[in-house]
N, C-alpha and C positions, 0 to 999 in steps of 0.2 A: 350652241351645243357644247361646246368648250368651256364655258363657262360655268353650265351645268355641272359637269364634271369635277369640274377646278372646287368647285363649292362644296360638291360630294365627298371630294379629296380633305379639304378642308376642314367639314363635320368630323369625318371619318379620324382623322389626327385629332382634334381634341376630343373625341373619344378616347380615343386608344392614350393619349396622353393623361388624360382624367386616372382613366382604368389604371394604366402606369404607375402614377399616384399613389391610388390606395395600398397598390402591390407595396409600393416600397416604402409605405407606412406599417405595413403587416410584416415586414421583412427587419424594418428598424424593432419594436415588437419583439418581434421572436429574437429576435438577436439581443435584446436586453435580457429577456427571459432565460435565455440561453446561458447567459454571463451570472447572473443570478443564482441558476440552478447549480453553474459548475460553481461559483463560489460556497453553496452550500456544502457541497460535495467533498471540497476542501474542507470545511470545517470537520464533519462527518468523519474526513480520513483522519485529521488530527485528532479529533475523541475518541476513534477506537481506538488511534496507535496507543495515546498516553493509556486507556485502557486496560490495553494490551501488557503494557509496560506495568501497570501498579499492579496486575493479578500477577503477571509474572515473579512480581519481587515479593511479593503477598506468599506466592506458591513456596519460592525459595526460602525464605526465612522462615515460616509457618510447615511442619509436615504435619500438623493438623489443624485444630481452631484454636486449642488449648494453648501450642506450640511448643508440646511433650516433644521429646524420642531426641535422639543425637542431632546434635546440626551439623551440615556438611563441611567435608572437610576442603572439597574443592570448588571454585567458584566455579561458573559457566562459562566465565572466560578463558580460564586455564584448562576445564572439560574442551572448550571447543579447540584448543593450543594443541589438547594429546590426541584427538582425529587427527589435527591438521599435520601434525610430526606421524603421525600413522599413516596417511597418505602420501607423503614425503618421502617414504622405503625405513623410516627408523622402528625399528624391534620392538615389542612392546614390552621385553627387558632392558633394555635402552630406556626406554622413556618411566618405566617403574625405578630406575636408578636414579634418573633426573631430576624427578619429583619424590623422592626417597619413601616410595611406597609399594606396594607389592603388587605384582603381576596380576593375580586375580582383579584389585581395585583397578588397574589400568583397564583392564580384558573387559570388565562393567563397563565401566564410564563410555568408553571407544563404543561398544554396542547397545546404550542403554536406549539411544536414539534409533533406533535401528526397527523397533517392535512398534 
């Protein structure tokens, strides 16, 4: 009778070992797929940013298609400089001094982001 058992035991492990198997063949699998897709995903983030970045410069340089009307006088780096001196407690006659431009243009720029 033990030996019945022993046998039953037996089957029963290379089953479950079998089964085992396939699992962590479906697991290797998905795990490739996985890598794959986030690779993709990577790329994806990199073609929108540069995207992102050429409409950006497009926008900026361009205020229309023709690329008619005045071009600006401050860049986005310096816009983002007179927030960041506005958040900092400096006047926004303070920072129209600094940038040797008038208050009104400061008062713009500081909340044009805003809307």
């Amino acid at each position: 009778m033990n030996s019945d058992l022993i046998e039953v035991s037996r089957d029963e492990y290379e089953y479950l070992k079998a089964y085992n198997q396939v699992y962590l063949s479906e697991i290797k699998k998905y795990k490739k797929e996985i890598k794959e897709l986030e690779e993709e995903i990577q790329k994806l983030k990199i073609e929108i940013y540069a995207r992102d970045i050429e409409e950006k410069n497009r926008n900026e340089n361009n205020h229309n298609s023709r690329g008619a009307g005045r071009k600006q006088r401050f860049t986005s780096e310096e816009k983002e400089a007179m927030k960041m001196y506005r958040l900092q407690g400096m006047t926004i006659k303070e920072i129209a001094k600094m940038y040797e431009c008038s208050v009104g243009l400061v008062h713009k720029l500081i909340n044009e982001s805003k809307k």
